[in-house]
N, C-alpha and C positions, 0 to 999 in steps of 0.2 A: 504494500500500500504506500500510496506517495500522499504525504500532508502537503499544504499550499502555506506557505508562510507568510502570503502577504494578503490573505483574505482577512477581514478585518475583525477582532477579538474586541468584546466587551465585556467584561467579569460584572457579575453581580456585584460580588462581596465590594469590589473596591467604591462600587454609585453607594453601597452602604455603612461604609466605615465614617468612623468621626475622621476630621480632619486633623493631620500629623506635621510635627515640622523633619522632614529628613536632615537624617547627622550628616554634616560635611566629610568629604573624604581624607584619605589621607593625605599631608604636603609634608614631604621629608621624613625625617627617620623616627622611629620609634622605640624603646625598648621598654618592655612588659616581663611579668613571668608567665602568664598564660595569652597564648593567642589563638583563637576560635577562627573556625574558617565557614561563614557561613551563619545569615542570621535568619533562621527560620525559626521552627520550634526546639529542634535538638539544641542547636548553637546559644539561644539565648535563654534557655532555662538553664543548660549548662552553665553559664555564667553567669547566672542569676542564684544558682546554688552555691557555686564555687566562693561567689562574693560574700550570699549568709555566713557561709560555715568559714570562711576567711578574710574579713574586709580587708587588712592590711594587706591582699593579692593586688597587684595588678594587673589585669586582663583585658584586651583588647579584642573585639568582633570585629570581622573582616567580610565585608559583602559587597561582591560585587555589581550590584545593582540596586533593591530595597529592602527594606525590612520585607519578608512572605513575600517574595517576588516569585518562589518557587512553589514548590506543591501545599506549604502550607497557609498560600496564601487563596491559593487556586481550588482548594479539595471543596467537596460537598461538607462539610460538618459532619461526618457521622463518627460519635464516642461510642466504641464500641469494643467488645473485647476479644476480637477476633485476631488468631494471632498466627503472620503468617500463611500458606493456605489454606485449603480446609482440614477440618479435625482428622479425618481420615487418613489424608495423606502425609500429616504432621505425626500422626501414628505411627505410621509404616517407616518412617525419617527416623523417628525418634524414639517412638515407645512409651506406651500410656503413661509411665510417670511422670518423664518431660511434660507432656502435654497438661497433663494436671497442674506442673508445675509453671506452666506458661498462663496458662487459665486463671489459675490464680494472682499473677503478676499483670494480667490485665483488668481483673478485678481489681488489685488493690491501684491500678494506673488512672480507673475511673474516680475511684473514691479520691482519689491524691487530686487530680486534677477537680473538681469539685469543690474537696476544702480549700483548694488555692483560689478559688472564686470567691469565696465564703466572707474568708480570714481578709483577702484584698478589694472586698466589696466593687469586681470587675462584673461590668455590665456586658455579656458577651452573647447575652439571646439564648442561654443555654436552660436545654428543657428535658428534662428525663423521662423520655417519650416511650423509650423500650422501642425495639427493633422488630421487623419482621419478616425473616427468608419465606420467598412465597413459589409454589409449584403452580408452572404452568403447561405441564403435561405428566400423563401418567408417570414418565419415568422419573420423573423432578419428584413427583410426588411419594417416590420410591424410594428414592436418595434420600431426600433428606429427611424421612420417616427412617432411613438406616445411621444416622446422624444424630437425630434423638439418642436411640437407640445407644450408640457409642458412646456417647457423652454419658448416660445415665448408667454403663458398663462400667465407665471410666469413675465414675461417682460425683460428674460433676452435674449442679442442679441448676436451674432454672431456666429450662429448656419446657415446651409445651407444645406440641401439636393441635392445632384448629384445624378442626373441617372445614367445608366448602362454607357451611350457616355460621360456625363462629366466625370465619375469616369476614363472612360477608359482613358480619353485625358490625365489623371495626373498619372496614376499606370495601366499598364493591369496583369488581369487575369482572367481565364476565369470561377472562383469561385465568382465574388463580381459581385453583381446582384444592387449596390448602396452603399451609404455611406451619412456620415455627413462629413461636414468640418469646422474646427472649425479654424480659421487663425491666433489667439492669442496665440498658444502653440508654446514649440520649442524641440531642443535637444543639448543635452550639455554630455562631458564626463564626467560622476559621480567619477571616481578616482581622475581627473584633479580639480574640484571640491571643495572635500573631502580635497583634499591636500593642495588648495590655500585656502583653511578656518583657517586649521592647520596652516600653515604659517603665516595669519592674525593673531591669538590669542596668536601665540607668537610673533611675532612683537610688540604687544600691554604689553609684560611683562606676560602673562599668563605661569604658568607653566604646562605641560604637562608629564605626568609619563606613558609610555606606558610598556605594559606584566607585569602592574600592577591589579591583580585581588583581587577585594572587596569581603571577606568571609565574613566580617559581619557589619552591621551597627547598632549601642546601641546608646540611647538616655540619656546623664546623664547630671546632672548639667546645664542643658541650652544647652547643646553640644552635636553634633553628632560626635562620634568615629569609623571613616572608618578600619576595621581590615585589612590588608594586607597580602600577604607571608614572608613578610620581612621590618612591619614598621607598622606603624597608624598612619592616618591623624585625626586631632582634627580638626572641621569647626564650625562656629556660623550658616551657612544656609547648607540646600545640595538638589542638584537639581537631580533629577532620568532621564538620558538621555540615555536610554538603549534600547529602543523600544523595535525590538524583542526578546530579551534577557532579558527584564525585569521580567519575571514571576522566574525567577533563582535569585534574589533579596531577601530572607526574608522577609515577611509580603506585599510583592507587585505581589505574583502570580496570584492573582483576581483580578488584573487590565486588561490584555490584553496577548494572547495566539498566539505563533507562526503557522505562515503558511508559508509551503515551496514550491518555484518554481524554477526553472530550464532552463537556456538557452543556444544556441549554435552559434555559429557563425563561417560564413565560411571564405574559404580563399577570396584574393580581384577577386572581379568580373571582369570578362574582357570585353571591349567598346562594344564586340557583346553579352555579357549579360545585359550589361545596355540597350544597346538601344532595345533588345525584350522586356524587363518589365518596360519602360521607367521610371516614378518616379522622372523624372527632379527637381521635387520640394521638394524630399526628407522629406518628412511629417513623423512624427512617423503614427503606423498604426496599432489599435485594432480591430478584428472583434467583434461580438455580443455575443457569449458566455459567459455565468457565469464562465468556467474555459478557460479565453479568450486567444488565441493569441497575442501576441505585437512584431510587429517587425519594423524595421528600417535600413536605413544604417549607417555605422561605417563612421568616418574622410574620412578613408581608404576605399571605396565603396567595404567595406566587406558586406553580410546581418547578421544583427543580429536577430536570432528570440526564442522566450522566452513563456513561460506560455501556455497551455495545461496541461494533469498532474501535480497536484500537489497537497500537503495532508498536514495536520496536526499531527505530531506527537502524539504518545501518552505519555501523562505528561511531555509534554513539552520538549523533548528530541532533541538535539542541533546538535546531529553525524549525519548529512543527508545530507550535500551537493553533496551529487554523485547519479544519477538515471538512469545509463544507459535508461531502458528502457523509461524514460520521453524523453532524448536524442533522440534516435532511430524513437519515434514519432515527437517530433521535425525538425530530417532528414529531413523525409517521407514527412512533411508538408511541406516544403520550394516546393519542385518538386512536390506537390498536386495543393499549390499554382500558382507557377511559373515553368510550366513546361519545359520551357531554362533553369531552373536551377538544375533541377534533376541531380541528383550522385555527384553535387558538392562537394567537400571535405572540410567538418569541418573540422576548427583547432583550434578552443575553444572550450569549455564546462566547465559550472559550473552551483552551484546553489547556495540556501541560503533562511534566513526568514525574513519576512515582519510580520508586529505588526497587527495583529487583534483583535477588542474590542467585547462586546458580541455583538452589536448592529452596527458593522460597522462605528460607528462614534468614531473618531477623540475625542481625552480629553486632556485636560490641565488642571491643578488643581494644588491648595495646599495640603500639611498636615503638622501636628502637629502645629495647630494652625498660619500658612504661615511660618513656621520654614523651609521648605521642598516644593519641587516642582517637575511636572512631565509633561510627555509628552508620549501620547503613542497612537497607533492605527492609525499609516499614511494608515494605509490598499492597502499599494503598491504604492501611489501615494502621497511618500513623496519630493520630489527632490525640486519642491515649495515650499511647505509650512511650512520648517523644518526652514531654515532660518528664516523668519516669525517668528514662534512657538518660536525660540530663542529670539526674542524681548518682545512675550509675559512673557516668563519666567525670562527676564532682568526685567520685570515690578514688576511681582509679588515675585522678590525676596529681591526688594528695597522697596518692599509695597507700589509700588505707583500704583493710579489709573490712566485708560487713557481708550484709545476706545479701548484700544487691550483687554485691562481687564474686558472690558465689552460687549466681544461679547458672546453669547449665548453660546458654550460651554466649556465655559471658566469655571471652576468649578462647573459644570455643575453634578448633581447627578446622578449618571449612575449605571448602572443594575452591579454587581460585577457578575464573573464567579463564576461556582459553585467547589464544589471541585472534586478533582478526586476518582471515575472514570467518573462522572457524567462530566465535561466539555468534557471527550475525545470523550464520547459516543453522547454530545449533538453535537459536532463541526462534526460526524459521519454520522450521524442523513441528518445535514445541507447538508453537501458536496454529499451524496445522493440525497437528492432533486435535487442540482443547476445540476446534473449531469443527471436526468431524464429531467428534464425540458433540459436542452440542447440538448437532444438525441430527444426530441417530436420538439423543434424547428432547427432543421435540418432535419425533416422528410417532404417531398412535393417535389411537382417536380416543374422547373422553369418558371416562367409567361412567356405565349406567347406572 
């Protein structure tokens, strides 16, 4: 698939965030003891913890564009505690203890991020709506009733199968043959977010250098030398918080490979389109597909709907947030879905990339002997866990030990990607399969 990069992109989040003043960039040299690369959600909670637990640090953020200019500024808002890909295959990866033990690290990623709303009285639209994977063919409906199932093997709770009449009573349409409901999730503006992290981290004394981009990083004398367009930062540690942007790094392209998706959202729905598709409970809401659907409503009872098409560039190439035609299916979907909603008119469109590892899981780790730390491969379902992920990397950049540093894939030895052309052609490969297998489980006709 070929994106258009100069079709024209409008984000919602950004028409809806308060207005910001952006940090000036770097002019001339710096030296810090921590330097962050990368001001999303990973980068700036990490240095928003690092600062609590040590003011006397000083730590520099390095972004080459703006605060959330990357996927965390671009995602749909879903807090949720999916970790990685699905339960199944994180099984077969890992092995039901892991898995338990991720589950509950995305459970306590909810709570964490919540009290940090709480305790900082951040207005961020955040609503704990509970979740809902939804089957829209028998075999969906098959899956993920074997997904209950595992989870409830595994021991962990608060998973629920609705039929076709519960499903209907909380969302109709006449596509979902069933669902899971999971009541622990929420949804939250990811700009609104993104911004009140930023604010936190300079609050706390953090300097922040944005349309600052890092062309190189050299390792001499004990020190890491951030090269800039106009300056170098000297740091005694450096933390890599670049997610999907990391492989454009030096020496970190084999950690984790961009994948790109694409969402739209309409204008606000009016009361006789709410009450045809009810949704009272306003749940975010995936169906079953490996290139899934997610959609939701906006503050604003806009729809937001997201993911369908979407591809991996070849060697990592960053010019793609425009896909008309991902768009266009997008459209079509919402009135497939919700047929009171047909021909409504979108007034946003955008897209962007999420961090994928070779193996779909999630990594945190050292290098150069914990001189260096990193973070990559949220696989779309970072909004949770990234804050979180900031306290692991507070951990391991003060070298101290805790339970965060001791959860399993915590420097955890992981498969490196291969080089090109062989990663584009393996990621090629993959997205083929998940794409057959989607088209055989959408084939059947509906239970009588």
């Amino acid at each position: 698939m070929t994106a258009e990069p100069h079709a024209r992109v409008d984000n919602y989040w950004d028409a809806s965030k308060k207005p910001r003043v952006v940090s000036p960039p770097l002019i001339g040299d710096a030296a810090v003891d921590v330097a962050i690369i990368g001001a999303g959600y990973t980068g700036l909670s990490t240095a928003f913890h690092l600062k609590a637990a040590e003011p006397s640090l000083e730590i520099a953020v390095l972004e080459s564009e703006t605060v959330g200019f990357g996927a965390s500024g671009r995602n749909a808002g879903f807090v949720m505690t999916l970790f990685g890909a699905s339960v199944g295959m994180m099984k077969a990866l890992h092995g039901g203890a892991r898995v338990r033990e991720a589950h509950d690290y995305m459970v306590r990623s909810i709570a964490g991020l919540e009290a940090m709303l709480a305790e900082h009285k951040l207005d961020c639209d955040y609503e704990r709506s509970g979740f809902l994977k939804v089957a829209t063919s028998p075999r969906y409906v098959a899956r993920i009733r074997d997904e209950i199932a595992l989870f409830e093997e595994l021991g962990i709770e608060g998973y629920r199968w609705l039929n076709i009449g519960e499903l209907a009573g909380r969302v109709r349409s006449p596509t979902f043959l069933g669902g899971c409901l999971e009541p622990g999730c929420g949804l939250i503006n990811p700009r609104k977010w993104v911004d009140a992290l930023a604010g936190l981290a300079l609050g706390k004394g953090v300097r922040l250098y944005e349309q600052t981009r890092v062309n190189k990083v050299r390792r001499e004398g004990g020190k890491f030398h951030l090269s800039t367009d106009n300056g170098t930062v000297t740091a005694d540690k450096l933390v890599f918080a670049s997610n999907g942007y990391t492989h454009l790094i030096p020496g970190m392209r084999s950690k984790q490979l961009p994948a790109f998706v694409f969402i739209v959202v309409s204008e606000p729905l009016t009361a006789e389109q709410r009450a045809a598709i009810g949704w009272a409970g306003r749940e975010g809401i995936e169906d079953g597909r490996n290139f899934m659907h997610f959609y939701r409503l906006t503050p604003d009872n806009r729809i937001l709907m997201g993911g369908g098409p979407g591809f991996v560039p070849f060697a990592g190439r960053m010019h793609h947030d425009a896909y008309p035609a991902a768009w266009q299916h997008l459209e079509e979907f919402i009135g497939t879905t919700f047929p009171a909603l047909r021909g409504i008119r979108i007034a946003h469109r955008w897209g962007g990339a999420f961090s994928v590892t070779a193996n779909s899981t999630p990594q945190i780790g050292t290098l150069h002997g914990g001189a260096a730390a990193y973070s990559v491969g949220c696989t779309g379902h970072g909004v949770a866990m990234t804050h979180m992920n900031g306290r692991i990397l507070r951990d391991l950049v003060l070298g101290r030990s805790s339970d965060l540093t001791d959860l399993w894939f915590v420097n955890r030895r992981s498969l490196p990607l291969p080089p090109e052309p062989f990663s584009s052609l393996g990621a090629k490969a993959v997205t083929v399969a998940m794409a057959l297998d989607d088209w055989w489980c959408a084939r059947g006709a509906k239970p009588t």
